[in-house]
N, C-alpha and C positions, 0 to 999 in steps of 0.2 A: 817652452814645454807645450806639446800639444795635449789641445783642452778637449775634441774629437773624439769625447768617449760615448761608445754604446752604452744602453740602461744596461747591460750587466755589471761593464767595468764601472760606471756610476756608480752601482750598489754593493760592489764588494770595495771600490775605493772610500764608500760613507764608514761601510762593517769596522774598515782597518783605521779610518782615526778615528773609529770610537774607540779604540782600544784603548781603556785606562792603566797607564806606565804604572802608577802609584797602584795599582791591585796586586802586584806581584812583588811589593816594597816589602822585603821581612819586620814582623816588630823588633821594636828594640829588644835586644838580648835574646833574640829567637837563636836556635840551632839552625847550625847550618846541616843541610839531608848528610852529607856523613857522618855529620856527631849524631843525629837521629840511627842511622844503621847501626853507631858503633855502641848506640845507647841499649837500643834491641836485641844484639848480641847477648849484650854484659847480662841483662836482666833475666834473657832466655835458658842462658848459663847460672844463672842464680836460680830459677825456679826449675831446672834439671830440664834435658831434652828426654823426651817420649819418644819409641819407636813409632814411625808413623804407620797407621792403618793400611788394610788394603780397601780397593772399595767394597770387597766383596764382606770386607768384616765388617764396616762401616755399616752396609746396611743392613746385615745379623745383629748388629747390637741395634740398631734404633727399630728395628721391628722389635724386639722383647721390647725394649726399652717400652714403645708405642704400646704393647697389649699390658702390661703390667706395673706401668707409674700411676695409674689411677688406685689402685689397691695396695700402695707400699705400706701407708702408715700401717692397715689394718694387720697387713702380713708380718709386722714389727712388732706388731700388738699380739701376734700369734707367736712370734719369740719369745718374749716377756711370758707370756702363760704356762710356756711348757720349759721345759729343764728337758726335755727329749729332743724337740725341736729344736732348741737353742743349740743340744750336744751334737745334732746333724749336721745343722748347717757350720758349725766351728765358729758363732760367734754370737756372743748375746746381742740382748736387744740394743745397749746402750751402745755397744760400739757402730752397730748399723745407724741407729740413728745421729752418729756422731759425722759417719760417710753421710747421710743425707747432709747433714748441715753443711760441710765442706762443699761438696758438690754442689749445692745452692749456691755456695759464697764464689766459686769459681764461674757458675753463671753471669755472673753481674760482670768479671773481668772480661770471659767471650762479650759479652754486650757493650761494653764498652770500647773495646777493642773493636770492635764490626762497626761502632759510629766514628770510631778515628780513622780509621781505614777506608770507610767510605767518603770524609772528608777530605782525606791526602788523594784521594783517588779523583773526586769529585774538581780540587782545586789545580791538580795536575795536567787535568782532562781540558780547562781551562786555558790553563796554558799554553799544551800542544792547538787547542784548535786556535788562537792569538797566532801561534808560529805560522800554522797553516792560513790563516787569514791574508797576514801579511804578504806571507812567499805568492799568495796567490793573486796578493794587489803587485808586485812587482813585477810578475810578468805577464798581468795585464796589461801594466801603465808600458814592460818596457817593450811589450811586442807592438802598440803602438807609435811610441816614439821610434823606434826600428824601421819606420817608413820612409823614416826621414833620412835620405845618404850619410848626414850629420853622426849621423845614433849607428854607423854600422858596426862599430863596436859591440853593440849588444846583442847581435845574430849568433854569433858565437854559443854564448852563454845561452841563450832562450831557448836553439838547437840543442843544446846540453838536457836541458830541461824538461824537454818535452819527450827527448828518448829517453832517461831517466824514469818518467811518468809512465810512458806505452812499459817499460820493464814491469814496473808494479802494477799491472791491471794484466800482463801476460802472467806473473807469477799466481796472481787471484785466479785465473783460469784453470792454469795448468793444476789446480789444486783438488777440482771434479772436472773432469771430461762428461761433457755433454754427451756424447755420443760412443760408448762403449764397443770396440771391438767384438764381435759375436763368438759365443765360445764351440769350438770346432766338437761336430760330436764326436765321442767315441767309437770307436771299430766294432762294430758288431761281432762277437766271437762266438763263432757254433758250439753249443751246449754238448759237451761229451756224455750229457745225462741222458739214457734213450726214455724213447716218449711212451706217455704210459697207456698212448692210445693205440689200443692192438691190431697188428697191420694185416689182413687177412691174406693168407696163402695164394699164390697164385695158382690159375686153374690149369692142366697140365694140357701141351698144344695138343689138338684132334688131326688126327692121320689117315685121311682118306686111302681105304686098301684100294692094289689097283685090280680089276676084273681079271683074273686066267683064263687066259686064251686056250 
């Protein structure tokens, strides 16, 4: 094996065997990610699915929401006092404050759910960049072993690799253009509307008489 490595491949060859095997060991009795999907299903099917929002509703409801959660309980307390009120809005006080408490109690679930989420997300993240680690101590190590006649087996493969890669950084491009085509302007079209600046008459031509002889 050649040992002839630059301090890059140095430092991404240290990156890849720090990589601890045992971090991606499931514990005992853990689910495996499709019993997790199939778990997520079952339970999303138990608590009913919602239509989902548009964004443009999304952010109509948390603007009210935003100007008018600080004044709920009082406006609750403005149910409660009136039998007029209460018959406008179609609902006493008790049953609004029975919707606040619910809504509370499904806070705690979004919250919880947003730290699980961000954990599966977090130890995933993990993972991919270990995968990326590795792929990237391989053809380090193997474009320098490749020098060697011995290794030309690995030309192949590292050529694969590398046009591979130039793909995903052409695709990242082609995804804003730098340099925008300029947009052709339109054809100027004569106004059939006449102009409403008044065009003064012309003056009639002058005809010199000729002298009789």
């Amino acid at each position: 094996m050649n040992t002839n490595l630059n301090p890059q491949e140095t430092k991404q060859q240290s990156q890849a065997t720090s990589v601890n095997p045992a971090a991606d060991t499931p514990l005992p009795g853990a689910p495996a990610p499709e019993q997790v999907v199939e778990q997520l299903r079952t339970l999303q099917q138990q608590i009913g699915e919602e239509t989902p929002l548009t964004q443009k509703q999304r952010n109509t409801y948390r603007d009210l929401i935003r100007t008018i959660d600080p004044s709920v309980q009082t406006s609750i307390s403005v149910i409660g006092a009136s039998d007029g009120v209460s018959q406008a809005v179609g609902q006493p006080a008790d049953q609004v404050r029975q919707k606040v408490d619910v809504s509370n109690r499904w806070t705690a679930v979004e919250d919880e759910l947003r730290v699980m989420l961000s954990s599966i997300s977090d130890a995933n993240l993990k993972r991919r960049y270990e995968i990326a680690l590795l792929s990237a101590q391989a053809y380090t190590i193997g474009s320098s072993l490749a020098r060697n006649p011995e290794n030309g087996g690995l030309k192949p493969h590292l050529k694969e690799i590398k046009r591979l890669r130039s793909l995903g950084g052409r695709k990242k491009g082609a995804s804003a253009p730098k340099n925008p085509a300029p947009e052709t302007p339109a054809p100027s079209v004569p106004s059939s509307t006449p102009s409403s600046t008044p065009v003064a008459p012309s003056a009639p031509a002058v005809t010199s008489a000729k002298p009789q002889s």
